[in-house]
Structures are given as structure tokens and as C-alpha cells.
KEGUTOR-360784 format. One record per atom (N, C-alpha, C): residue number from 1; residue in three letters; atom name; x, y, z negated. Coordinates in Angstrom, 2 decimals. Each point is the difference from the previous one (the first is absolute). Layout:
N
   num   residu   atome         u         v         w
   NUM      ALA      CA         X         Y         Z
...
//
This chain:
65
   num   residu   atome         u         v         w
     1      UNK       N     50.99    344.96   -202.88
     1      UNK      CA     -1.08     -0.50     -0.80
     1      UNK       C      0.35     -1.41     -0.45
     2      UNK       N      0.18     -0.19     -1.54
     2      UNK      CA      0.27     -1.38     -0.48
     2      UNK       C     -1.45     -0.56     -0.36
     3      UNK       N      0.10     -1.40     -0.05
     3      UNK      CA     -1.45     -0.55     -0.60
     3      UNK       C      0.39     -0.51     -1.02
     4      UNK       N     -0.97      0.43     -1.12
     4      UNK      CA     -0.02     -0.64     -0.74
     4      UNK       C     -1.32     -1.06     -1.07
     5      UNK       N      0.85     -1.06     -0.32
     5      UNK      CA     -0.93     -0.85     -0.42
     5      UNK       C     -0.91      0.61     -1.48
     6      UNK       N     -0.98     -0.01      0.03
     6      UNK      CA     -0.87      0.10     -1.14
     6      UNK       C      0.21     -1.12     -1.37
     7      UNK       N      0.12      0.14     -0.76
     7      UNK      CA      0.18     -1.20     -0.93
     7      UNK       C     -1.79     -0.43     -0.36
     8      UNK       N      0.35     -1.56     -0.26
     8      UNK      CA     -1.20     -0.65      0.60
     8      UNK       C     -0.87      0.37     -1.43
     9      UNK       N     -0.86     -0.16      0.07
     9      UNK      CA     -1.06      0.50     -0.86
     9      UNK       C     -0.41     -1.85     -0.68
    10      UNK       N      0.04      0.25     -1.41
    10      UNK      CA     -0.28     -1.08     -0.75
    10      UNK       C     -1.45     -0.23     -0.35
    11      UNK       N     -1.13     -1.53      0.45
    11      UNK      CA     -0.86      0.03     -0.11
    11      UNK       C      0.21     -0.18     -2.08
    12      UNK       N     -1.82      0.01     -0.63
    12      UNK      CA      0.18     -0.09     -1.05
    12      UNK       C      0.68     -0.95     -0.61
    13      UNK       N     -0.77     -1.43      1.07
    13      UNK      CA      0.56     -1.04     -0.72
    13      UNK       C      1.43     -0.36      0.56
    14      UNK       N      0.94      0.81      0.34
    14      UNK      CA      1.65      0.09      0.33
    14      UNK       C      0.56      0.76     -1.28
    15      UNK       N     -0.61      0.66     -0.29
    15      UNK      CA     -0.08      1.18     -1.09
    15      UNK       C      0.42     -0.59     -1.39
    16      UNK       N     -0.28     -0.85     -0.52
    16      UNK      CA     -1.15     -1.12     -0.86
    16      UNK       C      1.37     -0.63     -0.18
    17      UNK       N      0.64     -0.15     -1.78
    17      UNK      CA      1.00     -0.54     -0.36
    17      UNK       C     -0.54     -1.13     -0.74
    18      UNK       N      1.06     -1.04      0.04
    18      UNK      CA     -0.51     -1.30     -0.82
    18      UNK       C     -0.92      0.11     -1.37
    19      UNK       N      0.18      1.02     -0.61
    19      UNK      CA     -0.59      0.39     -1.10
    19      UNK       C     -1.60      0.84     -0.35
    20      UNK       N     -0.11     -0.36      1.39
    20      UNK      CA     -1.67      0.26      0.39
    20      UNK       C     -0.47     -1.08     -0.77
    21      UNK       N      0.26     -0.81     -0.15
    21      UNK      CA     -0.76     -1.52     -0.54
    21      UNK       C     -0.47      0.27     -0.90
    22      UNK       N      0.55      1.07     -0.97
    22      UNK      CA     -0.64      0.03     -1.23
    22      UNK       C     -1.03      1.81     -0.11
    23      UNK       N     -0.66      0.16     -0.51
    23      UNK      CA     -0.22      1.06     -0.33
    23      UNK       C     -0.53      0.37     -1.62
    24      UNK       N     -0.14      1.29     -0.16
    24      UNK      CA     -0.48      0.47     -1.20
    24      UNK       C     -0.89     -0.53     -0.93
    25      UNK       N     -0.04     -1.17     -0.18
    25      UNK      CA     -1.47     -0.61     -0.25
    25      UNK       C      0.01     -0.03     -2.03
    26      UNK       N     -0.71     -0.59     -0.53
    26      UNK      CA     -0.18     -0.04     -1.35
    26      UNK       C      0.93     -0.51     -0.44
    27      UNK       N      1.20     -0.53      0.28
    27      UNK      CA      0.41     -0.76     -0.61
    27      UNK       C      1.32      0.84     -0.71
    28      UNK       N      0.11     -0.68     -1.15
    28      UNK      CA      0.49      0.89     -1.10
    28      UNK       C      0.99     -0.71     -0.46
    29      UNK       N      0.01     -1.41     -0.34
    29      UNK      CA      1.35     -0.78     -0.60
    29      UNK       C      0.90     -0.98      0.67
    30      UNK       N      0.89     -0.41     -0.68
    30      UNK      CA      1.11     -0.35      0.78
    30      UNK       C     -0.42     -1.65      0.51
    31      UNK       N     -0.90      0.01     -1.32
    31      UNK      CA     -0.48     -1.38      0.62
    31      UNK       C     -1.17     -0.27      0.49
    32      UNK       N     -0.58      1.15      0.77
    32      UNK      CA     -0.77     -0.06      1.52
    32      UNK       C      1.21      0.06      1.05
    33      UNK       N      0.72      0.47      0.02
    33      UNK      CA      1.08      0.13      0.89
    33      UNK       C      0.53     -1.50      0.58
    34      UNK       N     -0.38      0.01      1.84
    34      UNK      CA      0.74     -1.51      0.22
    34      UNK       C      1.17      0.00      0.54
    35      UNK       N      0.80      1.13      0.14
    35      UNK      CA      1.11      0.07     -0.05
    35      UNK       C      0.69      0.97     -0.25
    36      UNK       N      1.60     -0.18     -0.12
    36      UNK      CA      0.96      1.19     -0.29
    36      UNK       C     -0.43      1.24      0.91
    37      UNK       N      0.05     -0.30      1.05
    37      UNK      CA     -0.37      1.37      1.29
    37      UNK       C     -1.68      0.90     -0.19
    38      UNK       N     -0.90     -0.94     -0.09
    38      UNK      CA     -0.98      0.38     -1.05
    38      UNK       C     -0.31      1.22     -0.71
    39      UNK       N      1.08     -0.87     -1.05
    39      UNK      CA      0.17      0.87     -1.12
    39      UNK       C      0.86      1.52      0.08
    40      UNK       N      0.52      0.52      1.04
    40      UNK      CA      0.85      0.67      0.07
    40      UNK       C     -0.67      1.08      1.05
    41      UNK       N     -1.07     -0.58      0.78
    41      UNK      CA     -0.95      0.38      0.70
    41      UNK       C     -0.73      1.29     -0.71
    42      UNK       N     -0.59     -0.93     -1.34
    42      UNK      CA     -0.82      0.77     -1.03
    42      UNK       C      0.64      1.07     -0.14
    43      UNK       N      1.13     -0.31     -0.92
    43      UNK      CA      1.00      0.72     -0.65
    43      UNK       C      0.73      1.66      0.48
    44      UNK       N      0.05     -0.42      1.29
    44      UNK      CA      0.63      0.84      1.24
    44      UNK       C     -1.19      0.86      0.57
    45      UNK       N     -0.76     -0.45      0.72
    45      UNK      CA     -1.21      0.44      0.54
    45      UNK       C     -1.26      0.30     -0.26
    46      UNK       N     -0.45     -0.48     -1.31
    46      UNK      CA     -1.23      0.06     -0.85
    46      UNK       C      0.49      0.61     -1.13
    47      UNK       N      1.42      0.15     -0.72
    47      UNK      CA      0.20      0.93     -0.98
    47      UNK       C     -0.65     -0.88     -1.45
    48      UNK       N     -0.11     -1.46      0.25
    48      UNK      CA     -0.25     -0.48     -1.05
    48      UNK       C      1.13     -0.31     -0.89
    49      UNK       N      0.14      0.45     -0.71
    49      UNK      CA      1.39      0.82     -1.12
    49      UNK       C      0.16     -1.64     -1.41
    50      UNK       N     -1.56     -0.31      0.46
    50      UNK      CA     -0.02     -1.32     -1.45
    50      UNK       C      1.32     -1.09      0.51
    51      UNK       N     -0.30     -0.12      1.41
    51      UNK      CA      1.13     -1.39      0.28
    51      UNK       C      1.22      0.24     -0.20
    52      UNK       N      0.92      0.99     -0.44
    52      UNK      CA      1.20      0.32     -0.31
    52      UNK       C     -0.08      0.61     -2.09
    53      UNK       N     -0.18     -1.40     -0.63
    53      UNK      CA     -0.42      0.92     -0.95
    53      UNK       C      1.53      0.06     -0.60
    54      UNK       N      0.89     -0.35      0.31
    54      UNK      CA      1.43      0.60     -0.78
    54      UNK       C      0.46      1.12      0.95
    55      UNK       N     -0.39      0.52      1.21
    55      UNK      CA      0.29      1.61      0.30
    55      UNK       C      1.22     -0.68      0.87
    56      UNK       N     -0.12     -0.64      0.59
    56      UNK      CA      1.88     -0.29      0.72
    56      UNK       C     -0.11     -0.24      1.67
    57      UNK       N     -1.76      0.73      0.24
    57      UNK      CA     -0.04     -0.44      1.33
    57      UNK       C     -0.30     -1.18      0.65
    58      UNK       N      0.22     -0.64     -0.81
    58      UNK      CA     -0.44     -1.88      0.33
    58      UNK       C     -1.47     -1.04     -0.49
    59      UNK       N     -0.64      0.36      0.87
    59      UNK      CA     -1.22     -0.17     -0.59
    59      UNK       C     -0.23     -1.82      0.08
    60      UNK       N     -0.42     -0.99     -1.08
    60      UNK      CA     -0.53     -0.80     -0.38
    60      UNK       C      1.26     -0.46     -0.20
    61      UNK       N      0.49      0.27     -1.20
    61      UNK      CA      1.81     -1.00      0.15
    61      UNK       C     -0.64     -1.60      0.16
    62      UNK       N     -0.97     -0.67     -0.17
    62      UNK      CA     -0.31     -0.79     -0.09
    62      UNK       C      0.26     -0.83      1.48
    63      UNK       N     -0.49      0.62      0.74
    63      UNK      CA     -0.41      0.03      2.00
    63      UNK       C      1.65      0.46      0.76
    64      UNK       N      0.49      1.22     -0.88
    64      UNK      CA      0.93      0.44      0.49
    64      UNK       C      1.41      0.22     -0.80
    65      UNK       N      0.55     -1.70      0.27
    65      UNK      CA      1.16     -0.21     -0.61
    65      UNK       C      1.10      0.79      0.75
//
């Protein structure tokens, strides 16, 4: 009989990536956006499609040189 360890169980807030900070909220342009990470937040996770308006994946070239 071997023992074995259980892998540890993650509370929520262990769970919880830096990018919790932001969520889905109204905001729509690049210049509500207070930063590059922000903006990529939207972009990535909210599916807000406006902050990349040349299509290249890089949302607010402005924020995200």
C-alpha cells in the first residue's frame, strides 16, 4: 500500500489571477483604459473587439507600444 498525496485544493482567492482587477464593466474606449494590461483584459476576456481596431491583436496601440 503506497500513500498518496492529494493535490492541494485551491481556495478562490488562490484561484484569482492578477487580472481580476479589472472586470467587464462599461467601458468601451481606449481612452478609459488605464493601462496596456487593461486594455488587453477587455480585448481577451470581454471580447471587446473596438480596442484592436486595425485587427492585429494589439489592442490600444496607443497604451500598447
Amino acid at each position: 500500500m503506497t500513500s498518496q498525496k492529494a493535490a492541494p485544493i485551491k481556495t478562490a482567492a488562490q484561484a484569482t489571477s492578477s487580472s481580476s482587477a479589472y472586470n467587464c464593466s462599461a467601458k468601451k474606449t481606449c481612452g478609459q483604459m488605464a493601462s496596456c494590461e487593461e486594455a488587453q483584459y477587455h480585448l481577451n476576456e470581454c471580447g471587446n473587439g473596438r480596442l484592436d481596431s486595425n485587427g492585429d491583436g494589439v489592442p490600444c496601440e496607443s497604451l500598447c507600444r
